[in-house]
N, C-alpha and C positions, 0 to 999 in steps of 0.2 A: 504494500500500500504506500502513497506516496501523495501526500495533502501541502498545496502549495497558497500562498499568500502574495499576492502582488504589491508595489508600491512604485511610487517614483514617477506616476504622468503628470500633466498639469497642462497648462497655456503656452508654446514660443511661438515668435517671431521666424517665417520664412527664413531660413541661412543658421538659425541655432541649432543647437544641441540641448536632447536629454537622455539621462540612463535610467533605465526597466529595470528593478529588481524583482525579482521571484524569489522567498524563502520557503525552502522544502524542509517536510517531516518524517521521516522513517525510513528506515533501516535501508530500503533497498536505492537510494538518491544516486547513491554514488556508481551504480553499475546501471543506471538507466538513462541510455538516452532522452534528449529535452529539445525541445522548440518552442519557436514563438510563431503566433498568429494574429492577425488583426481582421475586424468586421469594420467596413465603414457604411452608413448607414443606404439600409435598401439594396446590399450588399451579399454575398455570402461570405463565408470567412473562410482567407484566403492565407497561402504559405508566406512568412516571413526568413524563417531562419533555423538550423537545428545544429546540432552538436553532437556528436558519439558520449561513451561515457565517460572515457577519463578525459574530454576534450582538445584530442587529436587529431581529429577530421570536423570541420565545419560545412556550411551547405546555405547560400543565398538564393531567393528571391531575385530573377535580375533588375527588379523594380528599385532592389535596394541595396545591389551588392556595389562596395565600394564608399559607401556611405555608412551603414551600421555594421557592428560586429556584438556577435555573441561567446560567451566567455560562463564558466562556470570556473568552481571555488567548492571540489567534492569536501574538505577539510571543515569548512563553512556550511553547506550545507544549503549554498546560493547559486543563483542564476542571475544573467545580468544581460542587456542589452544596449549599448550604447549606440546611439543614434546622434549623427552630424550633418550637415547641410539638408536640414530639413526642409520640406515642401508644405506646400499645402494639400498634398493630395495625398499625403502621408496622414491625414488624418483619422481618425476610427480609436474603437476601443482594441485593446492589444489585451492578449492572454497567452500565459505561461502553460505548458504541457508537457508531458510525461508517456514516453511512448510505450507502447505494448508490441510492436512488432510492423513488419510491411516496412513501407516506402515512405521516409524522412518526409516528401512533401505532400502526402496529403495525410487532412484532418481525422480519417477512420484509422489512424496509424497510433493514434493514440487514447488514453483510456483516463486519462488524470487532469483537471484543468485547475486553474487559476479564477481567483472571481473576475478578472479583467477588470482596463483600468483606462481612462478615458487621454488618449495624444489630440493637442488641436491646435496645427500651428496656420498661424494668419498671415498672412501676406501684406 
């Protein structure tokens, strides 16, 4: 089992930066692959980002590769996403995830989420 907490979105300005935290609980964190996903509204929710599990292999989104990076912290017991030259179409709620098996990018890959957290950047 594997129960995660999000933190970290808020308001930027077009060209800023912010970092996604996800804090995980239990036992199995550190041998389970993680991603991020975002929904923007009237949307479905769509691949961001993922990680293997000791975070050795990464996996972008081409929407957003180049711009954010995903990074885990198994010691801690966190997940993180930092995000830079932000858009406005970058916008949505963003959710942390915990995979079960299948293909990094899509959403039936995983079995664990995040309560999501709201990114809105203005232009």
């Amino acid at each position: 089992q594997v129960h995660m907490v999000q933190s970290g979105g808020g308001l930027v300005q077009a060209g800023g930066s912010l970092t996604l935290s996800c804090a995980a609980s239990g036992r199995t964190f550190s041998s389970t692959a993680m991603g991020w996903f975002r929904q923007a509204p009237r949307k479905e929710r769509e691949f961001v980002a993922a990680i293997n599990w000791n975070g050795g292999s990464t996996y972008y989104a081409d929407s957003v590769k180049g711009r954010f990076t995903i990074s885990r912290d198994n010691v801690k017991n966190m997940l993180y996403l930092q995000m830079s030259s932000l858009k406005p179409e970058d916008t949505a709620v963003y959710y942390c995830a915990a995979m079960r098996g299948g293909s990094y990018f899509n959403r039936e890959s995983y079995a664990y989420w995040g309560q999501g957290t709201q990114v809105t950047v203005s232009s």
